[in-house]
Structures are given as C-alpha cells and as structure tokens.
N, C-alpha and C positions, 0 to 999 in steps of 0.2 A: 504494500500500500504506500502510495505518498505521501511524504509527510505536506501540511500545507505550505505554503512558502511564507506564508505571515509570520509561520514557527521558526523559522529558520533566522540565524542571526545576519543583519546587512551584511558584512564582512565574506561570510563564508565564500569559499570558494568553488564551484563545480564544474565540472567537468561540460565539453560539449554533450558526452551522454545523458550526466546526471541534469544540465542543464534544459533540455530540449523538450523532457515533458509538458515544462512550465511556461515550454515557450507552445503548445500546442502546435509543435511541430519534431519531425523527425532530423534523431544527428546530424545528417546528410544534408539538408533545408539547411540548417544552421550554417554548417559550413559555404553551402553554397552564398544564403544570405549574407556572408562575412564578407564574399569576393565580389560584393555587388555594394557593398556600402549598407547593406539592409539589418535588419535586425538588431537585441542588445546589442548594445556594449561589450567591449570582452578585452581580455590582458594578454596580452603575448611575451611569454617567457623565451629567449633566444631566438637564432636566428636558422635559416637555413630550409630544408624541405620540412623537416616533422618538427616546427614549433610547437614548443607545452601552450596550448591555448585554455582562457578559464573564463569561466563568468562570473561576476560578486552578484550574490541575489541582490544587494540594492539596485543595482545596475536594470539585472531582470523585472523587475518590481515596477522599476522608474518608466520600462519601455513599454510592459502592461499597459500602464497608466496612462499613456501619452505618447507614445512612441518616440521618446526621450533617447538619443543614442549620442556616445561621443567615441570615438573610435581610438583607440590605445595603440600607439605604433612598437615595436620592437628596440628596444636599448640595448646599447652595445654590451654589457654585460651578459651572460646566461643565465644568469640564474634570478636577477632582481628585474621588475616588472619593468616594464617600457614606461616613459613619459606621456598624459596626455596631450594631443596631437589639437 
C-alpha cells in the first residue's frame, strides 16, 4: 500500500520509481517528462549516462498543486546535488 504523501517528510528523497506513483504516472513518463522540461522537479547526483536522479516530495507536492517545476542541473561534484538552475 502507499503510504500518502502528506505523510511523508518535504525532505525525503525518492527514487524515479518510488516517485512516479505520486506523480500518477509510470517510471518511464517521468523520465521521458525530465527530457522535455515536463514534470516535478528533480536533483541530479553526477554526471554522465546513468545519473542518480531523485525527487524531494516537496518538490512533488509543489507540482501536484500547481504545476510548480524548477529544474536542478548536475554539479561538478558526484556525489553533492547540483545547483538550482
């Protein structure tokens, strides 16, 4: 069962999987949605073909509401979040 996302703390961080219920669409939507400028917000951990990509439920939450998006570009580090853009 899901938990609801009201429960869940802003902060957390989810996966495009764990993400994707909440966005009433499938993993694969999301991704494609990212490469269109569409959809939440999301944080991009490194660089290269398979970046660690995540969503912060407030982010989710914000785009429910409004279709609020700010797009997170990739920072030269690997492991600390990118700058928003």
């Amino acid at each position: 069962m899901l938990t609801p996302i009201e429960q869940l703390p802003d902060d957390k961080e989810l996966t495009t999987a764990e993400a994707a219920p909440y966005c009433h669409a499938k993993p694969g939507t999301l991704d494609k949605w990212r490469g269109q400028g569409r959809g939440p917000a999301y944080v991009q951990y490194g660089k290269g073909p398979r970046p660690r990509i995540r969503y912060l439920v407030s982010d989710i939450k914000a785009w429910r509401n409004g279709g609020e998006r700010r797009r997170i570009v990739p920072g030269e580090g690997g492991d600390s979040p990118a700058q928003v853009a």
